[in-house]
N, C-alpha and C positions, 0 to 999 in steps of 0.2 A: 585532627586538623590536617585539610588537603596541604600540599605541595603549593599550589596556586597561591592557596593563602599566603601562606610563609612567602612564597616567591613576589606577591603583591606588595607585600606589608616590608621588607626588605630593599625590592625596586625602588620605592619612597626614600624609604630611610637613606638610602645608599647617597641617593642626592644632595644629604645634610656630609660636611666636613665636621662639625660643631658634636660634643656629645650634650646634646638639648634638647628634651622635650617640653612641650609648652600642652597641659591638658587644659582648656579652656571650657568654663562654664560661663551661666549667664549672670553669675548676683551684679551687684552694682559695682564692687570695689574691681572690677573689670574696666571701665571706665576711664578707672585711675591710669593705668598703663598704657603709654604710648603705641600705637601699632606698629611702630619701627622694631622696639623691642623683638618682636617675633621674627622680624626680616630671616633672618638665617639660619632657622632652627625648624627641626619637624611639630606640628602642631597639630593636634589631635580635637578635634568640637564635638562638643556634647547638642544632640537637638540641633537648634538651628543656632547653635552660638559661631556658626562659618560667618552669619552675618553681620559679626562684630567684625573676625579678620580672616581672610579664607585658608580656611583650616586643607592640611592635606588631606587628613581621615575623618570621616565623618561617622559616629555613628548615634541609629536613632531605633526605636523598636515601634512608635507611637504615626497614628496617622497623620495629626496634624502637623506633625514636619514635613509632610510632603506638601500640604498646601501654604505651610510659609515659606517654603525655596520655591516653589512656583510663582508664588508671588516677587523674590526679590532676585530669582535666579539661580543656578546652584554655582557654586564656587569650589568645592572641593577637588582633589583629585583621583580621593579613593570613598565610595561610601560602605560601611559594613552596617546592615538592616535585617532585622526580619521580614518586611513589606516589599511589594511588589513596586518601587520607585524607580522609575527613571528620571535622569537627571539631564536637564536641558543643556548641560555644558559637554555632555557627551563623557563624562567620567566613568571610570570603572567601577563594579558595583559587586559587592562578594555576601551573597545570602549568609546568613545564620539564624538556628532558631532562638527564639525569646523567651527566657525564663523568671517568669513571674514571681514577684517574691512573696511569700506562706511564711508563715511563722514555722509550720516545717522543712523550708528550704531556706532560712537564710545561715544555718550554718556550711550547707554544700556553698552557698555563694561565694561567701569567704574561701572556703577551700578547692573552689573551681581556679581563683585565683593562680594559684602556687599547681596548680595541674597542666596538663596539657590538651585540656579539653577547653574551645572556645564559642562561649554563647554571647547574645544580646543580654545582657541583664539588667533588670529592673531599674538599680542603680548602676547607670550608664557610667558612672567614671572607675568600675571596678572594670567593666570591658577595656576602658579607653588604656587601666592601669597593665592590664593583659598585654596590651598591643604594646605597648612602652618597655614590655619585658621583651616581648619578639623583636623588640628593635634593637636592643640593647645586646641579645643574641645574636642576631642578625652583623652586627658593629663586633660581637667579641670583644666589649669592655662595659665596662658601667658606666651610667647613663646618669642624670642629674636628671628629678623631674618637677618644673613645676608646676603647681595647679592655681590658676588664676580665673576667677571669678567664682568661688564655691563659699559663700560667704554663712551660712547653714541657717539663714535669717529674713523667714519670708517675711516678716514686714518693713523688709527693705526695699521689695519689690528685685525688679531686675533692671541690669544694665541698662541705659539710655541708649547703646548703639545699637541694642537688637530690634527698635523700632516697634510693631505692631505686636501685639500678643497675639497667637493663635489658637495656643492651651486651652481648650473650652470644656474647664471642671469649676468644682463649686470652689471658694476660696481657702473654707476650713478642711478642705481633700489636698488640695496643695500645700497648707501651712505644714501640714501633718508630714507627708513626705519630704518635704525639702529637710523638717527636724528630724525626723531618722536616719535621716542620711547622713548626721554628725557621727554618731556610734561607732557607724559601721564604715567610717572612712578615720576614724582612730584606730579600729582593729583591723583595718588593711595596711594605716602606717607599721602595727605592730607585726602583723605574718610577713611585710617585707624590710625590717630589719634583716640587715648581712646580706640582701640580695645585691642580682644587677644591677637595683635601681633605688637613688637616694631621692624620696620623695619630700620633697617642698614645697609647704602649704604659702599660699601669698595673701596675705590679711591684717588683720589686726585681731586676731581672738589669739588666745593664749596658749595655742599650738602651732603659730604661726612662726617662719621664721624668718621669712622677709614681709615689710611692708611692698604696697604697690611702690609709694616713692622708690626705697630702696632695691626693690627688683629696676628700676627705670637707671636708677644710678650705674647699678652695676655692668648695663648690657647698654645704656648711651650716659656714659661718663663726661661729666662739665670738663670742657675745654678751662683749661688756666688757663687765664691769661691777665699779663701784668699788669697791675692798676694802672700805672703810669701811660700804657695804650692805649683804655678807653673801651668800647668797642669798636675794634679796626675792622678796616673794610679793605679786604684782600683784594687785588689788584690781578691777581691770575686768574681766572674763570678755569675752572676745574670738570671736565666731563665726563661722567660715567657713559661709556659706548655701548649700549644694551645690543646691538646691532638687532638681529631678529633670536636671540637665547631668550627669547618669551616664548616662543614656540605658539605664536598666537596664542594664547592660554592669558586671558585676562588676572584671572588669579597670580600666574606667575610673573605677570609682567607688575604688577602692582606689589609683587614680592620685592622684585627688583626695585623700584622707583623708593620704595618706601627704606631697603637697605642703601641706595646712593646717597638718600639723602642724608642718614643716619650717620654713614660714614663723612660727609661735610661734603660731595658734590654741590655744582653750582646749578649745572643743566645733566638729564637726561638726554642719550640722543638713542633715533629707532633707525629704521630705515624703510624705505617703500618701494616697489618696483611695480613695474604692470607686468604680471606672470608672463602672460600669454606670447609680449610682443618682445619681451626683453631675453630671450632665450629662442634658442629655433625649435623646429619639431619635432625634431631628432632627440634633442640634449631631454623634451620633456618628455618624452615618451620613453626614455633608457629606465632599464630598473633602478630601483632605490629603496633598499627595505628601511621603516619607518611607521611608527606607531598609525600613521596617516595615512598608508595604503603601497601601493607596490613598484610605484613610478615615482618620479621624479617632480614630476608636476605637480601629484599627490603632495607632495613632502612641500615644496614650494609654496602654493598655494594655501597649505594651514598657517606658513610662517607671516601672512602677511596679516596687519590690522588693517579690520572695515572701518568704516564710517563709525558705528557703533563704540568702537575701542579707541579712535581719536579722542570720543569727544570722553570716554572714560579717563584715557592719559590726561586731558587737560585739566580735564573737572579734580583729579587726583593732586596733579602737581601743584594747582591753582589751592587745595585746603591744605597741603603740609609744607609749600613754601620751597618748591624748586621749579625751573623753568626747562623745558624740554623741545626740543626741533630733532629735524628728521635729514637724514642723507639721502637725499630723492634722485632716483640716477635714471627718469627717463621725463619726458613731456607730459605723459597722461598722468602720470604720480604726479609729476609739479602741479598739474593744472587743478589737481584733485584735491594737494593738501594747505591750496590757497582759498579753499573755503574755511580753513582751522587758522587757529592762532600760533605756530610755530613761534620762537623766539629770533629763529635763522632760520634762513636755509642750507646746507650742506652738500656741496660737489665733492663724493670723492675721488680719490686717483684713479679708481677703475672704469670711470667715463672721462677717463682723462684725452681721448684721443673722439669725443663726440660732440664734436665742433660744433655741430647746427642745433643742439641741445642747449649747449653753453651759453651761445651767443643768446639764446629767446630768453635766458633767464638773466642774463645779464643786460635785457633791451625792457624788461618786464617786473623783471625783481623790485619791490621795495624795501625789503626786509635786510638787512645784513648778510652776506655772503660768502660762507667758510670752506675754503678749498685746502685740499687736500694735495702735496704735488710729486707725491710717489709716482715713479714711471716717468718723470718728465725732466725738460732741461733748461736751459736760459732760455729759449727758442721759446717756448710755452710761458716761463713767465713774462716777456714781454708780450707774447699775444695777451693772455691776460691781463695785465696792465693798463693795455689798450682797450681792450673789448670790454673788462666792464669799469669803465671810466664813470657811468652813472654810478657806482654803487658807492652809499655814504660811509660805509663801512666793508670792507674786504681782508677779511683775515686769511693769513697765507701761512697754512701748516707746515713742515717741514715732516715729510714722511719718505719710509724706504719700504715698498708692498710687499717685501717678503715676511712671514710668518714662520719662529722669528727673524725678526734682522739682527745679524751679525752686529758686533761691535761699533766694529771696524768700517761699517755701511751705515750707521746711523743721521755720522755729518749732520752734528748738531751744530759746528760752524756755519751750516746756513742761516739758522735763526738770527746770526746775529750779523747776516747782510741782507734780511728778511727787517732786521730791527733799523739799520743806516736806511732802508729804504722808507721806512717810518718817519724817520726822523723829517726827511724833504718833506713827505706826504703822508701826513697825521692821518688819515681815513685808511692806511694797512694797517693793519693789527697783526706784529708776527706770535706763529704759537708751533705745537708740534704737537704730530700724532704718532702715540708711540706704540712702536708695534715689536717692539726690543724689552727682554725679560726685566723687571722690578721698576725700582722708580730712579735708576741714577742716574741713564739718559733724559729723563723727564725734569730732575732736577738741574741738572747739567744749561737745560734750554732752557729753564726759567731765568739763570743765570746770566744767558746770551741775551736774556730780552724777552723772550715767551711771554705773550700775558693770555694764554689759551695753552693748556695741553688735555688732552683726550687719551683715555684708556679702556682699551677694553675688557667689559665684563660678562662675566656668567653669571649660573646658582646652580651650580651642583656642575655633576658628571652623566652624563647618558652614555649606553652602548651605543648609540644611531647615529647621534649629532656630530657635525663633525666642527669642532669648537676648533678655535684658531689657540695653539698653544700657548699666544701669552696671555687670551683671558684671565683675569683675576676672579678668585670665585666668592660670590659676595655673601654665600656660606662661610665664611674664616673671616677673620681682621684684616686681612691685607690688603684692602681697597683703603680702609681705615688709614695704616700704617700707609699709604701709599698719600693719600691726602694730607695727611699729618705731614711727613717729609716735603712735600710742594711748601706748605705753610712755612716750615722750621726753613727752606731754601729763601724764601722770598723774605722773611724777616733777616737771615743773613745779609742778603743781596743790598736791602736799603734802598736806597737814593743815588745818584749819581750826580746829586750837588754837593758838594763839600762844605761839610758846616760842621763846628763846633759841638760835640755832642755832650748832652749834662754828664752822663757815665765819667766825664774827663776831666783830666784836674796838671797842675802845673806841679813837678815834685819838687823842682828849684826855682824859684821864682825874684825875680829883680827886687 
């Protein structure tokens, strides 16, 4: 096993905080589980099960996986094949040879396992189970794995979300293989007893040890909430700030959207910029090392979504039920992402000083108006005030641009002359954007009045990228726990009418 490998198969892993793997096949009880569920974990596809959910690792030994990702695209980030595949999304791709299963090799199979020799084989989730041990090496801890969609019952047919069949064998060649492959995925539970890796089947046969339901419970847990509530309709809009940590990388950005909303996000927000004009010549031409090439422009220029990747954000957020807009910080970005259905639009504080920008969006905008006023002073709120006087709605964040802001610089007391100036004129919306470590200034502002605060996210860690230290990484709970606390703050907070509340009772009474 090259260096590469190990070095490929790690680079991934390294990205997850979570010890989780997700080996995904195609049966149908696949279906069952939420695609959120996977948000945060390494994910490993069998064939073309990426286009259930886009898997990191892909692996396949057979041709016709190359022409169902051709057809629906690749998604992966690593593929490991025997075949000559390139993949349209530009992925990494690490040959292996393929070893066919003989009734005289399927005991080296099993015992290639537990070796350190790594092939394609036959049965694709004893490779995937392989890669699940490198990772968990790789981590230096044991790993939990589950395996979701291997349902060992070909007249179930296959999952609903893998669309087209490509597979072109006779039916009773297929029924045959899918049933041997029960066997021989009982005696791979059994050779990895006491290892690095606790595998867990997800189904309903009688090896099973979570259902789909109960995998769905575990990893998106029901919110309690008190009868007597109802369902309440929370009053703060709550934003996961993905800024560009998609790395243009569709897959990863649909990692991200699909974890915001898991964790209770309201909206997504991205950002856009026009490469070319928003930067000088100099700044794009400086080196920059990056998966993307050698400059600066390079690295730029991959961070941004096309056309193509709007309408995939919208078409995404529009089927699992979150709303997303974009921080657009020059004119050709505005003008560009008013063909799309944005929720807002977004000024932040770093075009806070580009005045003839401001004004066309504020003379033009119909859409809602969320500024950001790090870097600025009373002088600037009242130009804005004034300037966009059309706008029916104008939410005024309360930020400080350093990364991160000190405590003591956060002056969350503005929110709540951000809120007085609410009170005159109903169409500001005060919120905050926080760029200060956890959620206590966050909480803090919902308190002064916030009904908008913004957080910024990641998913993982890279050598290259240069993430702004208080991202949340949406690999861990703490986006979670970070939404949760907004929620537990605004049910404290209440009303500001006074009224009788049922909880209350008289101890001495006339």
């Amino acid at each position: 096993m090259t260096d590469v490998f190990l070095n490929q198969i790690g680079a991934i892993a390294s990205t997850y905080n979570t010890d989780t793997i997700f080996i995904l096949g195609k049966g149908p009880s696949a279906d069952l589980v939420p695609p959120e569920v996977y948000a945060g974990s390494l994910v490993i596809g069998l064939n073309d099960a990426e286009r259930i959910y886009p898997a990191d690792i892909s692996i396949f030994h057979a041709d016709w996986v190359k022409n169902a990702l051709a057809e629906t695209g690749s998604r992966a980030r690593l593929y490991l094949t025997s075949t000559d595949f390139r993949p349209s999304n530009n992925a990494e791709v690490l040959y292996a040879p393929h070893k066919p299963l003989t009734q005289e090799s399927s005991d080296l199979m099993i015992q290639r396992l537990l070796s350190d020799t790594f092939v394609i084989e036959d049965l694709l989730f004893l490779s995937a189970l392989k890669v699940a041990r490198l990772a968990a090496s790789f981590r230096g801890r044991p790993q939990t794995v589950y395996m979701v969609g291997f349902d060992f019952r070909p007249e179930l047919g296959f999952a609903s979300a893998v669309g087209k069949q490509h597979e072109n064998i006779a039916q009773d060649e297929q029924a045959f293989r899918i049933e041997i492959q029960e066997n021989f995925f009982l005696n791979a539970l059994y050779m990895l007893r006491d290892t690095d890796i606790d595998v867990c089947h997800v189904g309903n046969r009688n090896f099973s040890r979570l259902s789909p339901a109960e995998l769905a419970e575990r990893f998106l847990p029901i919110q309690k909430v008190d009868a007597s509530e109802g369902a309440r309709q929370w009053g703060v809009s709550v934003i996961a700030e993905l800024t560009t940590n998609h790395f243009g990388d569709r897959g990863r950005l649909e990692r991200m959207v699909r974890a915001a909303k898991a964790a209770g996000a309201d909206y997504v927000k991205v950002q856009k910029r026009d490469v070319a004009s928003f930067y000088s010549k100099e700044q794009l031409a400086a080196p920059y090392k990056s998966p993307f090439g050698k400059t600066f422009a390079d690295y730029r220029h991959q961070l941004e979504l096309d056309g193509d990747d709007f309408i995939f954000l919208e078409n995404l957020c529009n089927t699992i039920g979150i709303k997303w807009f974009a921080s657009i910080l020059d004119e050709p970005s505005y003008r560009y992402l008013m063909d799309f259905n944005p929720a807002m639009v977004k000024l932040p504080s770093t075009i806070s000083e580009h005045r003839d920008y401001l004004a066309i969006v504020a003379d033009t905008c119909t859409k809602p108006v969320v500024l950001s006023t790090g870097m600025t002073d009373q002088a600037y709120e009242q130009w804005v005030l004034e300037t966009f006087s059309k706008s029916e709605q104008l939410y005024l964040l309360q930020c400080n641009s350093a990364y991160p802001t000190p405590a003591h610089d956060c002056n969350v007391g503005v929110v709540r002359h951000y809120h007085a100036l609410s009170k005159a004129n109903p169409r500001i919306i005060p919120g905050y954007s926080s760029h200060d470590f956890g959620w206590f200034g966050s909480a803090l502002a919902v308190a002064a009045g916030a009904r908008m605060v913004e957080k910024h996210v990641k998913l993982g860690n890279t050598e290259w990228a240069h993430f702004d230290a208080v991202a949340i990484d949406l690999t861990t709970g703490d986006f979670k726990d970070y939404v949760t606390k907004i929620r537990e703050t605004e049910i404290v907070v209440g009303t500001e009418e006074k009224q009788i509340n049922a909880s209350e009772h008289h101890k001495y009474r006339k």
